[in-house]
C-alpha positions as CSV (number, residue, x, y, z in Angstrom):
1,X,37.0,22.8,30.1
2,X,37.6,26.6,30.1
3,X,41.4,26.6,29.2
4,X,40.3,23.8,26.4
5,X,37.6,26.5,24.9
6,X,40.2,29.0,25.0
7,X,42.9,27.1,23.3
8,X,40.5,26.5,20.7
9,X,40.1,30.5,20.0
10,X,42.6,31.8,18.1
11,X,43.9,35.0,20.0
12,X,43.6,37.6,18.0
13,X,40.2,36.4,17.3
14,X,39.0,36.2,20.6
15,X,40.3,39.9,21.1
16,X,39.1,41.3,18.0
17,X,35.3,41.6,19.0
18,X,32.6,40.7,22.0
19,X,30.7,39.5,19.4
20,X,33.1,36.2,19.1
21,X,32.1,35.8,23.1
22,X,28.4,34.4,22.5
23,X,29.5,32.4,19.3
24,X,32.3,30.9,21.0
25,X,29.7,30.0,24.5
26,X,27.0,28.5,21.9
27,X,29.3,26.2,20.5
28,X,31.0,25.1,23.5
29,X,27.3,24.4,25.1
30,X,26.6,22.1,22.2
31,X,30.1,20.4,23.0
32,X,28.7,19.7,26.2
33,X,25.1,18.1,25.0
34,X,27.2,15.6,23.0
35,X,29.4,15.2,26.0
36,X,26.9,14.2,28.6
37,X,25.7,9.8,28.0
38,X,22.2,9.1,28.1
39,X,21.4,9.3,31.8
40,X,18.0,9.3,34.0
41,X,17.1,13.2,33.0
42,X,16.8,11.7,29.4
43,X,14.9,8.8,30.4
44,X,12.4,11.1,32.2
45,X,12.0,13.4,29.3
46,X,11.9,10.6,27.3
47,X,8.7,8.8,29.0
48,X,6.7,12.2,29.7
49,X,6.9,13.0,25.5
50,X,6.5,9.1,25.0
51,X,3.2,9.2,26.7
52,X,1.9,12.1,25.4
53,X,2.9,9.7,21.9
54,X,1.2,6.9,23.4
55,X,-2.4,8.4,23.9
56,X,-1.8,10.1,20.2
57,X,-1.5,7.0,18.9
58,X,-4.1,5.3,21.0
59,X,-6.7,8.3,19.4
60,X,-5.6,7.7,15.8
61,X,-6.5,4.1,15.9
62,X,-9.7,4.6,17.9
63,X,-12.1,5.6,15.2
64,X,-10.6,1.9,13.1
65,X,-12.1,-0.1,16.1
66,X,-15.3,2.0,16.8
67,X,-15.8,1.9,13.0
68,X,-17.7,-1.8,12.8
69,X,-20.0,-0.5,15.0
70,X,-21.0,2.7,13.5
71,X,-21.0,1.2,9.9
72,X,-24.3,-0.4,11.4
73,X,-25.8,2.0,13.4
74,X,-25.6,4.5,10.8
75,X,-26.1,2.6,8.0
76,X,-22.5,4.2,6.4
77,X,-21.3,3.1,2.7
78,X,-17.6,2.3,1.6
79,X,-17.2,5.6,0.8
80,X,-18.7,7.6,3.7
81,X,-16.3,4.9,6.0
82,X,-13.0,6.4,4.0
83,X,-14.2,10.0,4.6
84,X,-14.6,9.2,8.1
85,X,-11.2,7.9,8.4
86,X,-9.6,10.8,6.0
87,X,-10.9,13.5,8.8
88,X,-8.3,12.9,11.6
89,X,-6.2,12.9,9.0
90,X,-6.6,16.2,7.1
91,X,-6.7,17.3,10.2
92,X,-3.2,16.3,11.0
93,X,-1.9,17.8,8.1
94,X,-3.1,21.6,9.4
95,X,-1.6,20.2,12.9
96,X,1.5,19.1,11.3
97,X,2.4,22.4,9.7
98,X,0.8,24.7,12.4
99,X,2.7,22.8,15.4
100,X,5.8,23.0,12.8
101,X,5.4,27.0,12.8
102,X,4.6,27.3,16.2
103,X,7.8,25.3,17.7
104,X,9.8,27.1,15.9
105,X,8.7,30.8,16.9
106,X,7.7,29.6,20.7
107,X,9.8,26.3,21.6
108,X,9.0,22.7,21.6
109,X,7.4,22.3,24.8
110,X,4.9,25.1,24.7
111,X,4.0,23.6,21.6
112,X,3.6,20.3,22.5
113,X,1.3,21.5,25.6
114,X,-0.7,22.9,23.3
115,X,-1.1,20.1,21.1
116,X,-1.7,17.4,23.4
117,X,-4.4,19.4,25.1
118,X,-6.3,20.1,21.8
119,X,-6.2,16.4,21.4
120,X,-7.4,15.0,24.3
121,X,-10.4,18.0,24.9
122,X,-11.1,17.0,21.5
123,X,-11.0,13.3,22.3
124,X,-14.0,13.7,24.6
125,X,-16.0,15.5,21.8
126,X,-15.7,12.3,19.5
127,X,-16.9,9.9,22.3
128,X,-20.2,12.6,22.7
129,X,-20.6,13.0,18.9
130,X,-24.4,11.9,17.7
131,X,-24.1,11.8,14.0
132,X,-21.5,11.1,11.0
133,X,-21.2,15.0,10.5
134,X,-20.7,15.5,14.1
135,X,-17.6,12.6,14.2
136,X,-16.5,14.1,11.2
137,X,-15.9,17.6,12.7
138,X,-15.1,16.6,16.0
139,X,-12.3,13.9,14.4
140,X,-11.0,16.8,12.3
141,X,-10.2,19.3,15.0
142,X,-9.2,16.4,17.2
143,X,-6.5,15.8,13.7
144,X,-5.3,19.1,14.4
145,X,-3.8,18.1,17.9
146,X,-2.5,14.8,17.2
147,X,-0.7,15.9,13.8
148,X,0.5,18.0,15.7
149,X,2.4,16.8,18.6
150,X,4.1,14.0,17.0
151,X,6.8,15.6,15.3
152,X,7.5,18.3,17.6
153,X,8.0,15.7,19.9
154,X,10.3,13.8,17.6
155,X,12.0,17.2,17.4
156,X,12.4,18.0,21.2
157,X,13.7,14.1,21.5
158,X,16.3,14.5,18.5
159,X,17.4,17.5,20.2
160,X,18.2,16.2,23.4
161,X,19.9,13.1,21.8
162,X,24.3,12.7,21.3
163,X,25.4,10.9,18.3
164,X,26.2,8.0,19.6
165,X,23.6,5.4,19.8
166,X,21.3,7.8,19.2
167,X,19.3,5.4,17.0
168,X,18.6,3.2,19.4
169,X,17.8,5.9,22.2
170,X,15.4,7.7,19.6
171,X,13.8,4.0,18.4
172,X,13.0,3.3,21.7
173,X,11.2,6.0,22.3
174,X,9.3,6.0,19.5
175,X,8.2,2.5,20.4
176,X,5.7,3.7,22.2
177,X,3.9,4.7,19.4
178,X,3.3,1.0,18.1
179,X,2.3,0.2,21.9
180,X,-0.3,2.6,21.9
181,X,-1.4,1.2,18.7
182,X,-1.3,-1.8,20.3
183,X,-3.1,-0.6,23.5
184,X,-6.1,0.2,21.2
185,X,-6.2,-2.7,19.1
186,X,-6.7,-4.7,22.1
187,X,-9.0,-1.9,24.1
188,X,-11.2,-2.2,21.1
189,X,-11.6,-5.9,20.7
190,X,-12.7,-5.9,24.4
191,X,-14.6,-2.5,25.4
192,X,-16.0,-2.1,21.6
193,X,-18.2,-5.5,21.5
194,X,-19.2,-5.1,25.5
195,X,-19.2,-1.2,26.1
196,X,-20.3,0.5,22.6
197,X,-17.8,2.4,20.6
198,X,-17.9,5.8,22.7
199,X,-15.7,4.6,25.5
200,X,-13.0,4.0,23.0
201,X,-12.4,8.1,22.6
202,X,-12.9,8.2,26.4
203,X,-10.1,5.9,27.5
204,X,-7.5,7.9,25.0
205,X,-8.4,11.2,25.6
206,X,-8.6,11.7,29.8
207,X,-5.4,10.4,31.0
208,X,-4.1,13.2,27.4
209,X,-5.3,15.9,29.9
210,X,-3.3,15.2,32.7
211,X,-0.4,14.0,30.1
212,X,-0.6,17.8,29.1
213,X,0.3,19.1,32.3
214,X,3.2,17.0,32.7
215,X,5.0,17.8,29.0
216,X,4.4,21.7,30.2
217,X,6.5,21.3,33.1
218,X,9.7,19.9,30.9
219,X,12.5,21.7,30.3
220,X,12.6,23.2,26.9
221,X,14.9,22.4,24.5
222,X,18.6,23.8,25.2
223,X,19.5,23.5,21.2
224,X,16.5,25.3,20.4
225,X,17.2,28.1,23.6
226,X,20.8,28.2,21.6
227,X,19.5,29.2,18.3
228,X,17.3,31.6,19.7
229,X,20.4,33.2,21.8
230,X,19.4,32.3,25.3
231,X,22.5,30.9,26.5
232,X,22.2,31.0,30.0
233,X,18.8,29.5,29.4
234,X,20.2,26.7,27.9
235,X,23.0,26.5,30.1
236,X,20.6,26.2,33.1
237,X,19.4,23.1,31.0
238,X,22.5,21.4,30.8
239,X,23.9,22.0,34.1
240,X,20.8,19.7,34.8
241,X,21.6,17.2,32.6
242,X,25.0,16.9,33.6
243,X,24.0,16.9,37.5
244,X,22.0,13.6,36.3
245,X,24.7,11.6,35.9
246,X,28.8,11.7,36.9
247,X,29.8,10.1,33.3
248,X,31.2,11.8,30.5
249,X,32.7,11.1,27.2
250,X,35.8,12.3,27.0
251,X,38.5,12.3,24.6
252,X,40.6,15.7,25.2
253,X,42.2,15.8,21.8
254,X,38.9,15.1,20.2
255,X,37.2,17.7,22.5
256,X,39.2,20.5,21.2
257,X,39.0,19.6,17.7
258,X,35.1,19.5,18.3
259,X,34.8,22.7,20.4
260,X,36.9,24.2,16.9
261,X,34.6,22.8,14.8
262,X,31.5,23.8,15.7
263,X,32.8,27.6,16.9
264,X,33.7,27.8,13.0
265,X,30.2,26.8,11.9
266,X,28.5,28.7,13.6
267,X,30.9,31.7,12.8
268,X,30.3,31.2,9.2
269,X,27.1,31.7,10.0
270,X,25.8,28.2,9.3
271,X,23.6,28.0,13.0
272,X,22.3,31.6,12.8
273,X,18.5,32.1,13.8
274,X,17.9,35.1,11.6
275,X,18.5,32.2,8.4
276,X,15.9,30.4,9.2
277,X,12.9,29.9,6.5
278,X,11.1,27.6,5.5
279,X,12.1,28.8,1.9
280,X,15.5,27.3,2.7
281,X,14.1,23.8,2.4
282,X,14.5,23.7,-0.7
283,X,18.0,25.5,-0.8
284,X,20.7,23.7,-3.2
285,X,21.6,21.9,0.2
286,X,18.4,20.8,1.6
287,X,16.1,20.5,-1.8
288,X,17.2,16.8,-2.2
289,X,17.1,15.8,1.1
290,X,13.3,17.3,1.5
291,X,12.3,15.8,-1.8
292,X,13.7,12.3,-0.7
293,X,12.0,12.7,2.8
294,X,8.5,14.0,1.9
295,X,8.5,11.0,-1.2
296,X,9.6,8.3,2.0
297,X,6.8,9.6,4.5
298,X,4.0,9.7,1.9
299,X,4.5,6.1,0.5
300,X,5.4,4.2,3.9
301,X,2.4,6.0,5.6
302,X,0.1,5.1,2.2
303,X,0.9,1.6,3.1
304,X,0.8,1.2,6.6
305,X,-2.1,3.6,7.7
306,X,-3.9,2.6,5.0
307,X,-3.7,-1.6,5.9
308,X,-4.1,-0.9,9.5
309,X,-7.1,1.3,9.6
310,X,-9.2,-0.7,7.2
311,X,-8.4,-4.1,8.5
312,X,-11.3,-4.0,11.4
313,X,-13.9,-3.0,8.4
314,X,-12.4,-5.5,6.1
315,X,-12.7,-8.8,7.9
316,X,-16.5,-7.7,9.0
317,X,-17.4,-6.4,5.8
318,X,-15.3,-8.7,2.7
319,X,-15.3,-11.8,4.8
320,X,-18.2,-10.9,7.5
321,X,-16.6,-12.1,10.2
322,X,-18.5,-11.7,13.8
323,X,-17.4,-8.0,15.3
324,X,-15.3,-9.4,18.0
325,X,-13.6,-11.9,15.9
326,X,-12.8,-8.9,13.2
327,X,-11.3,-6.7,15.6
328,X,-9.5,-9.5,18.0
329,X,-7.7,-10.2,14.3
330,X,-6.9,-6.9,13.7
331,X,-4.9,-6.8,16.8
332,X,-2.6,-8.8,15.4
333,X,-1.1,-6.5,13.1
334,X,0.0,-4.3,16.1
335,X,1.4,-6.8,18.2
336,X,3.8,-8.0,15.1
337,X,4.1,-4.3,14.8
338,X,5.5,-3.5,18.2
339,X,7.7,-6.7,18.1
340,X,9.3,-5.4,14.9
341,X,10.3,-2.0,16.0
342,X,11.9,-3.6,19.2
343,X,13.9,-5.3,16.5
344,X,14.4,-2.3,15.0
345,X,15.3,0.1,17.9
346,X,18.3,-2.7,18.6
347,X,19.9,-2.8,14.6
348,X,19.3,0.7,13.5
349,X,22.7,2.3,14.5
350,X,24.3,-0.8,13.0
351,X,22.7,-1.3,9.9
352,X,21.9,2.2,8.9
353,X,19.3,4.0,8.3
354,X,19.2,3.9,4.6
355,X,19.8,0.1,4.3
356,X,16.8,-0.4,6.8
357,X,14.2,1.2,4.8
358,X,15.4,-0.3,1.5
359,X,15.1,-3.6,2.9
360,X,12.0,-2.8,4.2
361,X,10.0,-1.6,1.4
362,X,11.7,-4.7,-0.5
363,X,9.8,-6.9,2.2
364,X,7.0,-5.2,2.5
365,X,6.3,-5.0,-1.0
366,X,6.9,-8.4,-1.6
367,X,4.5,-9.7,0.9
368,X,1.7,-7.5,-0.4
369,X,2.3,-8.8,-4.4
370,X,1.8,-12.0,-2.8
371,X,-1.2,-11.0,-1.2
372,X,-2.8,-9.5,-4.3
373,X,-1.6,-12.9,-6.3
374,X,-3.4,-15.1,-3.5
375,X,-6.4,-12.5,-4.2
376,X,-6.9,-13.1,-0.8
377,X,-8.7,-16.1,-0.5
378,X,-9.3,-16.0,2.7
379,X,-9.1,-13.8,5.8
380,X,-6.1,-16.2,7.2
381,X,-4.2,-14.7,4.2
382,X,-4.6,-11.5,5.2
383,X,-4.0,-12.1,8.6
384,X,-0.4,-13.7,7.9
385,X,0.5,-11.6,5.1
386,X,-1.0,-8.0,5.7
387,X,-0.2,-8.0,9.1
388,X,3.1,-9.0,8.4
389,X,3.4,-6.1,5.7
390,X,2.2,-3.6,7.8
391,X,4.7,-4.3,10.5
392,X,7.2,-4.6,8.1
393,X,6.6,-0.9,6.7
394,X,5.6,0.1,10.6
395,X,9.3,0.0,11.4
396,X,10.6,2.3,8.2
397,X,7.6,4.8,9.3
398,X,9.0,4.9,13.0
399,X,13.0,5.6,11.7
400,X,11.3,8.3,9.5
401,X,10.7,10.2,12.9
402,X,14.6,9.7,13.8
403,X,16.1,10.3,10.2
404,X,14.1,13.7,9.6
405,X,15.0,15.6,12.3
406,X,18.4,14.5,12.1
407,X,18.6,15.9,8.3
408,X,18.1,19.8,9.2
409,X,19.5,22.0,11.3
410,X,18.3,23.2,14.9
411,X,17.1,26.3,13.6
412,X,14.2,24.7,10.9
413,X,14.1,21.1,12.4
414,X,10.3,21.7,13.5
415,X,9.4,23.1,10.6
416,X,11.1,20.7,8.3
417,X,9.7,17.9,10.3
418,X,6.0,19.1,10.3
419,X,6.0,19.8,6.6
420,X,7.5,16.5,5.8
421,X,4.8,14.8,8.2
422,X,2.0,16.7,6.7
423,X,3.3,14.2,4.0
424,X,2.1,11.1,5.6
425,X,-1.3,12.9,7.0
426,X,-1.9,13.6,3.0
427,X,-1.3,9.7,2.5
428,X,-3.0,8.8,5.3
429,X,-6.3,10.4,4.0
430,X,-6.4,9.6,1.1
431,X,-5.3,5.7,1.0
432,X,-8.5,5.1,2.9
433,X,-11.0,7.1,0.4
434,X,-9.2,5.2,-2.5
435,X,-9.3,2.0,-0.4
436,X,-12.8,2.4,-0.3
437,X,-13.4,3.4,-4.0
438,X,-11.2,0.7,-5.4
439,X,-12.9,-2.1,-2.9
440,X,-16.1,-1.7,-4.3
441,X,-15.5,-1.6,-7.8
442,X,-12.2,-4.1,-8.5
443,X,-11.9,-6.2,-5.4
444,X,-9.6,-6.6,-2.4
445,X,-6.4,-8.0,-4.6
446,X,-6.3,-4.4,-6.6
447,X,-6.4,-2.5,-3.2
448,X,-3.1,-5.2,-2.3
449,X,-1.5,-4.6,-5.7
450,X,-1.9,-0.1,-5.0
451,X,-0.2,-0.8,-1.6
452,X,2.7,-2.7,-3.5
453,X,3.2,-0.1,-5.9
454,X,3.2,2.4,-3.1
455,X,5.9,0.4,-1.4
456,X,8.1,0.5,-5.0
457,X,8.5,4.3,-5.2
458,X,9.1,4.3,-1.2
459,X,11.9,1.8,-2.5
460,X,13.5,4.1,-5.1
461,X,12.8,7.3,-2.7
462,X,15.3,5.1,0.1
463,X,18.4,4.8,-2.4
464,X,18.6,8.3,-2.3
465,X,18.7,8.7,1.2
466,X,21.8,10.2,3.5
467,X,23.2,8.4,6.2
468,X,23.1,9.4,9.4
469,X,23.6,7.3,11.8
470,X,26.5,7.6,14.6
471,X,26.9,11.7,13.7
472,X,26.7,14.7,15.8
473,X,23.1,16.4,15.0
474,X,25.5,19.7,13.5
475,X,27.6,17.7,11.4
476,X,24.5,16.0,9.5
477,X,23.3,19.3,8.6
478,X,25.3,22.8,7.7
């Protein structure tokens, strides 16, 4: 593999300056990321981040499922219920740009450490909290944590990711999310109507704490140890990967022509750390792309956070169903949820990422007009056709966490991942306030017809999107 580097160097190059040495080692470790199949070190990476992305899930979805409860214990209106819900999420828009910053300056794994713990300590607060002002503060900082972590971890999984199938590897991962969605749907509908609401926060937030400990023993990153210039830092990395597994992909005439590649990027100055602002998301290359991104996450996460955390207080409240029967029905959008992505994570790298979400905003939008049109009648209606909906628009919101990192380069991928998902904690806060305003003064079949329209600019966002699927993280983005 040395005499194939070398080849690559033109002489008098190589000779010219010990500056070329560095450049020339940085792009011949990325080589070998792409190099190295999807073995056992990924998998463990893989399920240590995906369960710190399981109990963040499980703790955004807690308050839906406590939420029946306290609406009669403390006597809340429409509108105090949306404020309650918007909390976590203004919350995770701070998280989402803080955690950005802070992975980029410190790495993605001291980050994520940090974020998880806030999360979970936080979680324990909520389950303690007395009053709506109390929840409200508690649910907040607890936002903080869980916008957080999400993203960096999608960044830290990106990063360790090849080209190839990288989709599906990513996908996968991200399934979790949906199952911890899942995991409280069904935790509420049993623990809520026999334990009270508090144990709720309690289940998602301990096992976060020992979750913590394990994402801060992780490797970090070796793209992000690149960019920073700590090559034999990120060499130690991928020695490790490679001792997982004795597989390789390797083509030698492609090899070379790769190793050349990438040494004249980053030559050109195209991978340099000292480039990196976040003023250069909106540079003639990357102003579209952000755009287009931050449009997608705002209207997916408008419709799909905002079905899925008022469903528990609509089927008690609209069509006062008893409390377990309300939430055992809500479960159901999570489990046609989880299903979906599964379908997802197994057609992404094939039918592209653009073409998914088009067709999924098509659906999705489709099956909430029909909603609105049924004025739904009945909560069977909104069973079958929200649920479906949301699942629908769940999958598009899960390949936003694979298409964004893969859209900017190593040395602003955080940062242009937390600002976009600050995008969808925006949405996400303020769907359920309007949910709630437009509920109590033009019916459920408006707060339908808002979701649909939400779903038709997510449509026109998607036809501007770039395709990524099946390319090397570097070529995606100069």
């Amino acid at each position: 593999m040395a005499k194939t580097l070398a080849a690559s160097v033109p002489h008098d190059e190589h000779e010219a300056s010990h500056a070329a040495a560095p450049t020339a080692r940085a792009a011949h470790l990325l080589f070998r990321i792409e190099n190295v199949p999807f073995s056992r070190w990924h998998t463990k990476a893989r399920i240590v981040m995906g369960s710190a992305t399981f109990f963040d899930a499980f703790d955004a979805l807690s308050l839906a499922f406590a939420m029946p409860v306290l609406i009669g214990l403390w006597h809340l209106s429409a509108a105090q219920i949306g404020v309650l819900i918007a909390a976590g999420y203004l919350g995770q828009l701070i998280g989402a740009l803080l955690f950005g910053w802070l992975a980029e300056r410190f790495g993605r794994v001291p980050s994520a450490t940090l974020a998880v713990g806030a999360m979970s300590v936080m979680g324990v607060a909520c389950a303690f909290a007395g009053s709506f002002q109390m929840l409200f503060l508690a649910r907040f900082v607890q936002g903080i944590g869980v916008g957080g972590e999400v993203p960096v971890a999608a960044t830290y999984i990106s990063e360790l990711s090849q080209a190839h199938g990288r989709g599906r590897f990513f996908v996968l991962y991200e399934l979790i999310f949906p199952l911890g969605l899942l995991a409280a749907s069904q935790a509420g509908a049993f623990v809520v109507p026999r334990f009270g609401w508090e144990p709720m926060f309690l289940i998602g937030a301990l096992p976060g704490l020992l979750v913590t400990l394990l994402i801060f023993r992780l490797p970090e990153s070796p793209r992000w140890l690149i960019t920073r210039g700590r090559l034999d830092a990120a060499e130690r990395v991928i020695e490790d990967i490679e001792a997982s597994t004795p597989k390789r992909d390797l083509d030698p005439q492609r090899d070379e022509a790769e190793i050349a590649r990438r040494l004249a990027k980053i030559r050109a100055g195209r991978q340099s750390p000292h480039r990196a602002s976040w003023k250069e998301l909106f540079s003639r290359v990357y102003r579209g792309r952000t755009l287009i991104v931050w449009t997608l996450w705002a209207s997916s996460y408008f419709v799909a956070n905002g079905i899925n955390n008022w469903l528990p207080s609509l089927y008690k409240t609209v069509y006062h169903l008893p409390l377990q029967e309300s939430l055992r029905m809500a479960s159901a959008s999570n489990v046609l949820s989880a299903c979906a992505v599964f379908v997802c994570a197994m057609l992404i790298d094939r039918v592209g990422r653009r073409r998914w979400a088009m067709a999924c905003f098509v659906v999705s939008g489709l099956l909430l007009v029909a909603l609105a049109a049924a004025a739904a009648s009945s909560p069977w209606s909104v069973m079958i056709l929200g649920s479906s909906a949301y699942a629908v628009m769940g999958t598009t919101t899960v390949m936003l966490y694979l298409y964004t990192p893969e859209i900017y380069p190593t040395r602003m991928r955080a940062i242009g991942t937390g600002l976009a998902t600050s995008w969808l904690r925006a949405a996400s806060a303020t769907a359920p306030a309007i949910v709630g305003v437009v509920l109590a003064g033009y019916g459920i079949a408006a707060v339908f017809l808002i979701f649909a329209a939400a779903a038709l600019v997510g449509l026109l966002a998607s036809t501007r999107m770039i395709e990524t699927s099946n390319r090397a993280l570097e070529e995606i983005s100069p």
